[in-house]
N, C-alpha and C positions, 0 to 999 in steps of 0.2 A: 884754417880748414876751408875748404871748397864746399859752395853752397849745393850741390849735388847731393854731398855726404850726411847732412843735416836732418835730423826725422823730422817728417811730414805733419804741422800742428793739425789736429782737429780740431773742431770747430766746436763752441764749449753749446751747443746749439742738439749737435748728433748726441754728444754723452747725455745731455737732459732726457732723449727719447730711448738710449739703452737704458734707461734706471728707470723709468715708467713700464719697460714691458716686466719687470721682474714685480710677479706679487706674490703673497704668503695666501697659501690656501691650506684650512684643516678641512682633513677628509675623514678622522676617525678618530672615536673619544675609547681612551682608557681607562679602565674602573678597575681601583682595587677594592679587595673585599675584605674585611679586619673585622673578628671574633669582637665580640661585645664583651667589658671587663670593668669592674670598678674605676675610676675617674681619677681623682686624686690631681686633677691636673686644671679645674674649673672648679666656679663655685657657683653652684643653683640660688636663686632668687629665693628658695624654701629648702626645708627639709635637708635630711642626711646625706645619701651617697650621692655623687655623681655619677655620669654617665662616660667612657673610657674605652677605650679600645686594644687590642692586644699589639704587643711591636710590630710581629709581621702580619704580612696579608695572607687570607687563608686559598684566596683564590683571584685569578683573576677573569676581567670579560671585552672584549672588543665589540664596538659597534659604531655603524658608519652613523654618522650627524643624523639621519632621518631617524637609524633603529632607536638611536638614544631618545630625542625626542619623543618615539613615540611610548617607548618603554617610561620615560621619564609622568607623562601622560596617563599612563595607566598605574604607576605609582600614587601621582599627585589625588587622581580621583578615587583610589583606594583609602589613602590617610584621608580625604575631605568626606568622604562616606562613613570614616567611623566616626571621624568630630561630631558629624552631624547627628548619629546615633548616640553619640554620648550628650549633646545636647537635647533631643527628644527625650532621653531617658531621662534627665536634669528636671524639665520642663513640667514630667509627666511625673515626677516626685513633687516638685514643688505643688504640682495644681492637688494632690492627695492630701499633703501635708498643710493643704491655705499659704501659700510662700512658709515656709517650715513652722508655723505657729501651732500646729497639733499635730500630733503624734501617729504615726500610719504605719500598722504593720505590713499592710499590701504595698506601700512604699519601700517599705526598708527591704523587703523581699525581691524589687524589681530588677534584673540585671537586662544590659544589654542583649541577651538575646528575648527578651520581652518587646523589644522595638523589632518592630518588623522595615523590612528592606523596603515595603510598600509605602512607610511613611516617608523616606528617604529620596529628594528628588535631588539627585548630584546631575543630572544632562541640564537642569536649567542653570546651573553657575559657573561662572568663568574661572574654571579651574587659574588661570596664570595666576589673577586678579586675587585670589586665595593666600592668605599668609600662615607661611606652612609650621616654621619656626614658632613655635608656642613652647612655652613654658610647660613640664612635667608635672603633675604634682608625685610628691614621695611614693606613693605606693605604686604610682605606674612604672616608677625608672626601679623599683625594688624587684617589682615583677616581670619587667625586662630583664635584667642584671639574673634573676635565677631562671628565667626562660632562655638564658643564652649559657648555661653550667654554672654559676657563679653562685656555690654552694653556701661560701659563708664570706659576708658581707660587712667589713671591717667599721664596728663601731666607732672607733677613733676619730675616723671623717667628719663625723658629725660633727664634736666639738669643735672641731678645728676649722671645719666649714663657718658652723655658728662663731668662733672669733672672728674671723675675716670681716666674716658681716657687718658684725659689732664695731671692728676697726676702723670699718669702712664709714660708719654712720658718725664715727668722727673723728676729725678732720680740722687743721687748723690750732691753734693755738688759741690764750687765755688774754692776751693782751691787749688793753682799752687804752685807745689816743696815744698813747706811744709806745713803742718796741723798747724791752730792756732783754740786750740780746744774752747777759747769761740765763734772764729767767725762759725764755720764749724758745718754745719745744720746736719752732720752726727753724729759728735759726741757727741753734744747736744741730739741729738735721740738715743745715748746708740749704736751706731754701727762704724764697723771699717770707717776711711776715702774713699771716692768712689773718 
């Protein structure tokens, strides 16, 4: 063949600067919204039901990077407002009760709307800095679960939560200074001796 007819090399110099102008920008976050429902699919740190979601979404919402952010913002400082009142209200039973060593009826009668928003300073903490993720205890995720329709609330869970637990807290096999692998629950289970 004739060196005419031969394609023209580029230069591996040009391809490095085509593959630099290409970048990945997000411009918009997608939120689905999913009915609140029994769990069955987690195990809580305490207590009975879990917390669950329905298969489909009931709704959904667009928002470009800034709206999300700043929606995400006024979420974050909504849930650190009520910790916070759930802590003052905490605070303001213990000092009733002398740290719980006598008995208060003006205590046991106190609910959050007892704490007023005044005692509440959420503009001086750094919402990021705030760790959102906390633990439930049972009656808040119970009266979640019936605040979102969820009429009756499958007992079963419980136990079955409570084994997991139990399972989980042991672990490991019986065996001292050597493995005898028909006795040893680990290696019957296909894994190294614990």
């Amino acid at each position: 063949p004739s060196v005419a007819s031969a394609p023209a090399a580029t230069s591996i110099l040009k391809r490095q600067k085509q593959l630099r102008r290409k970048n990945v920008r997000f411009d918009q976050v997608t939120v689905y919204y999913f009915a609140r429902r029994q769990g069955f699919t987690s195990v809580p740190s305490q207590g009975g039901s879990s917390l669950g979601m329905a298969p489909r979404h009931n709704s959904v919402r667009r928002y470009t990077l800034c709206e999300f952010a700043q929606e995400q913002e006024v979420n974050h400082r909504e849930i650190l407002r009520e910790h916070l009142k759930e802590e003052k209200l905490h605070a303001k039973k213990m000092k009733l009760t002398k740290n719980g060593t006598v008995e208060s009826e003006e205590a046991d009668g106190l609910t959050l709307e007892d704490v007023s928003d005044d005692d509440i300073d959420v503009e001086n903490v750094e919402v990021d800095d705030y760790f959102f993720l906390q633990p439930l205890p049972t009656k808040r995720r119970r009266a979640l679960l019936r605040a979102s329709g969820v009429h009756r609330i499958d007992a079963e869970e419980k136990q079955e939560l409570r084994a997991i637990r139990l399972s989980r807290e042991e672990c490991g096999c019986d065996c001292r200074l050597y493995c005898d692998p028909e006795a040893c629950a680990c290696s019957q289970a296909g894994i190294k001796c614990q």
